[in-house]
PDB file of N, CA, C and O in Angstrom:
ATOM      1  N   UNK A   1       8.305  13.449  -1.037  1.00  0.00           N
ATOM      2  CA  UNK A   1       7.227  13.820  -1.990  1.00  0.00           C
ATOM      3  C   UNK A   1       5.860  13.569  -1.341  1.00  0.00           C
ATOM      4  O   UNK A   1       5.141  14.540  -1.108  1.00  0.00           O
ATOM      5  N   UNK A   2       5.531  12.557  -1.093  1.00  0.00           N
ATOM      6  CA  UNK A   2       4.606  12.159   0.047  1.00  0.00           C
ATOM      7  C   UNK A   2       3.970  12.800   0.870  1.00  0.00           C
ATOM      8  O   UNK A   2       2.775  12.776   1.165  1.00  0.00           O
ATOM      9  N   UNK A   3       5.016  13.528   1.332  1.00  0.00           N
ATOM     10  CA  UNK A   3       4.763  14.757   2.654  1.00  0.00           C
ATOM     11  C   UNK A   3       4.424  16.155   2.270  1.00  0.00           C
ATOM     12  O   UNK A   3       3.713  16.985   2.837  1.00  0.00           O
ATOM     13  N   UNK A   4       5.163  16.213   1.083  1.00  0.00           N
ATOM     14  CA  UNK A   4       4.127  17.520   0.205  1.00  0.00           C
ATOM     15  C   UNK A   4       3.020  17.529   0.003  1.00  0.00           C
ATOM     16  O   UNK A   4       2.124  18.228   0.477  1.00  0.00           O
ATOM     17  N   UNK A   5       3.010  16.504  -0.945  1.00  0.00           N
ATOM     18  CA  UNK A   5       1.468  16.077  -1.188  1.00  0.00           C
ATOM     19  C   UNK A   5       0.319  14.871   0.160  1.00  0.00           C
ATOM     20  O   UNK A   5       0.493  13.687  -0.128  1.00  0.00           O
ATOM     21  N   UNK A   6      -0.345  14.996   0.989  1.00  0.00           N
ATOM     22  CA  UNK A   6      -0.205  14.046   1.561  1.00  0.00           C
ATOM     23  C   UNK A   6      -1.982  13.830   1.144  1.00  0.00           C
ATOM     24  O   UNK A   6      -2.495  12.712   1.183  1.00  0.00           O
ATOM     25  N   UNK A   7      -2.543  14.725   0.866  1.00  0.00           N
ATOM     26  CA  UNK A   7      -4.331  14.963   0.041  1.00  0.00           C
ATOM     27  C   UNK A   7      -4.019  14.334  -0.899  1.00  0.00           C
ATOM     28  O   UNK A   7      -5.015  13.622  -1.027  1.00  0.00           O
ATOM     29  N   UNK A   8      -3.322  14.046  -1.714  1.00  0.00           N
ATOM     30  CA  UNK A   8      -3.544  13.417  -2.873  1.00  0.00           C
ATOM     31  C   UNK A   8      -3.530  11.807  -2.389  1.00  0.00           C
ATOM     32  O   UNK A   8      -4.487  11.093  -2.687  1.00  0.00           O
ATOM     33  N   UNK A   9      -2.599  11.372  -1.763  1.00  0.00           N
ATOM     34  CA  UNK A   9      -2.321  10.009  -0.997  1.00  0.00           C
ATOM     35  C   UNK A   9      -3.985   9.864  -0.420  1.00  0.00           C
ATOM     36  O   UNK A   9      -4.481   8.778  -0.720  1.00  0.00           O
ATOM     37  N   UNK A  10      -4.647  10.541   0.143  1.00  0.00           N
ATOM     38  CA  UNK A  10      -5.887  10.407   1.175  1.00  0.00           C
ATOM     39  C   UNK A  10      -6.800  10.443   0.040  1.00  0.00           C
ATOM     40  O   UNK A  10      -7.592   9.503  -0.025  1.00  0.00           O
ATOM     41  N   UNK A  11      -6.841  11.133  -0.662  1.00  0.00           N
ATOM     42  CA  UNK A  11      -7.977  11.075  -1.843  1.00  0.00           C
ATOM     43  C   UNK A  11      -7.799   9.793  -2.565  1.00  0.00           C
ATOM     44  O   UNK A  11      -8.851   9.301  -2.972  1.00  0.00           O
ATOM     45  N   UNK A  12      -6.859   9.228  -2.783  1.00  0.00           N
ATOM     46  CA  UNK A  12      -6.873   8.097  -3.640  1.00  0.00           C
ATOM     47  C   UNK A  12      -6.990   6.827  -2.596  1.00  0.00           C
ATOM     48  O   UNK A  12      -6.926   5.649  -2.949  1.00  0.00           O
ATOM     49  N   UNK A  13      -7.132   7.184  -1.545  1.00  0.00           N
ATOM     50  CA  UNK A  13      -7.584   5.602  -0.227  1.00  0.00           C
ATOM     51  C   UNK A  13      -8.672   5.724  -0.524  1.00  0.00           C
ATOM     52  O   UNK A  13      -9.366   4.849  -1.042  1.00  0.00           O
ATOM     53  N   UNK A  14      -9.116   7.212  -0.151  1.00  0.00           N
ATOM     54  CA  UNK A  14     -10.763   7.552   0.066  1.00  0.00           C
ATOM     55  C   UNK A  14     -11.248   6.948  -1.007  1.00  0.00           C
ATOM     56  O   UNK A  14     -12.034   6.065  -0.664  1.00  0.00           O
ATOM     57  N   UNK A  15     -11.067   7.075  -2.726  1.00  0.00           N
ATOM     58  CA  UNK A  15     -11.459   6.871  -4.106  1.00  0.00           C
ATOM     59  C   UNK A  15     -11.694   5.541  -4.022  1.00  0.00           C
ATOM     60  O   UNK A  15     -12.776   5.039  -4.327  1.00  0.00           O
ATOM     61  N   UNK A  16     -10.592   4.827  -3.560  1.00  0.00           N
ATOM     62  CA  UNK A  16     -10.505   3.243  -3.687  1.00  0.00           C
ATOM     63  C   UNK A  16     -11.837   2.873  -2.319  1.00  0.00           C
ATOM     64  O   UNK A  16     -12.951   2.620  -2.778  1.00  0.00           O
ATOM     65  N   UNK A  17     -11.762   2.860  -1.458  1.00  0.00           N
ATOM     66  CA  UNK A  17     -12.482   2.890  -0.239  1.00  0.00           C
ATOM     67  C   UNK A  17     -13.867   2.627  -0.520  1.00  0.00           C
ATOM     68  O   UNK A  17     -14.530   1.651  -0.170  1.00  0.00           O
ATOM     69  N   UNK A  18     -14.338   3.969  -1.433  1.00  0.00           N
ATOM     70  CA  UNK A  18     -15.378   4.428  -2.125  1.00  0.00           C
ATOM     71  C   UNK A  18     -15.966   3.337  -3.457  1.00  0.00           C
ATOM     72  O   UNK A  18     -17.004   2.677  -3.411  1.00  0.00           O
ATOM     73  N   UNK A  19     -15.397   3.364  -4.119  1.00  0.00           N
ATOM     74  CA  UNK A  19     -15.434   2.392  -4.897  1.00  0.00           C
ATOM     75  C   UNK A  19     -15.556   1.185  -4.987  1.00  0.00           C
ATOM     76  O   UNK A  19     -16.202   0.555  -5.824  1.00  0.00           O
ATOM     77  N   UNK A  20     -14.774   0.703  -3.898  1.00  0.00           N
ATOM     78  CA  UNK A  20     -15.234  -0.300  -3.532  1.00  0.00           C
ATOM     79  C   UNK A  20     -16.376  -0.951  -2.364  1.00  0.00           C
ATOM     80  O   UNK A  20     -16.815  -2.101  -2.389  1.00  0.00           O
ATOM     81  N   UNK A  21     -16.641  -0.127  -1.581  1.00  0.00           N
ATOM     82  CA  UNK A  21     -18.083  -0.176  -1.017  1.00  0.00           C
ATOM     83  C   UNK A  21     -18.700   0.045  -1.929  1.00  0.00           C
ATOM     84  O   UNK A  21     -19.606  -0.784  -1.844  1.00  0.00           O
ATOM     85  N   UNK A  22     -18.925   0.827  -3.127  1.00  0.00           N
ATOM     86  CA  UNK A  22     -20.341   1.363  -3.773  1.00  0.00           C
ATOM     87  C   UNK A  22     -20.564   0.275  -4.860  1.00  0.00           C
ATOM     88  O   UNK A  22     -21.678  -0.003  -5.303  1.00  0.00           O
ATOM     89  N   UNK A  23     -19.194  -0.423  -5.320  1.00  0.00           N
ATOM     90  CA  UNK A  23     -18.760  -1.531  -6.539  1.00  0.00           C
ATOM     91  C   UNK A  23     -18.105  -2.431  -6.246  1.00  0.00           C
ATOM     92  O   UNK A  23     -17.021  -2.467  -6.828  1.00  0.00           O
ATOM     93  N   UNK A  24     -18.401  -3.581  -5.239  1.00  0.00           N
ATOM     94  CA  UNK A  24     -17.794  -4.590  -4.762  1.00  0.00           C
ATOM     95  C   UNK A  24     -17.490  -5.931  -5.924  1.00  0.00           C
ATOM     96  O   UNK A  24     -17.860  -7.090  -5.740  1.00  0.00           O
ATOM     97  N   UNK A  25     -16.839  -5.499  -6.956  1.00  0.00           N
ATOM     98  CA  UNK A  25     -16.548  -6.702  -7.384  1.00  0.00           C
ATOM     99  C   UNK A  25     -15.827  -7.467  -7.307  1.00  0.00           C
ATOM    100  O   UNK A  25     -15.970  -8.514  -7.937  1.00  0.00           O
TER     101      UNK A  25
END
């Protein structure tokens, strides 16, 4: 499933990534 989708897996690092540089709590 993983390998189908593998943008969705990268968008949600990126999201978290993001989020947490911009909202370090």
């Amino acid at each position: 499933m993983a390998e189908s989708y593998p943008t969705l897996t990268q968008c949600a690092l990126v999201a978290g990534a993001l989020k947490v540089l911009l909202f370090p709590a």
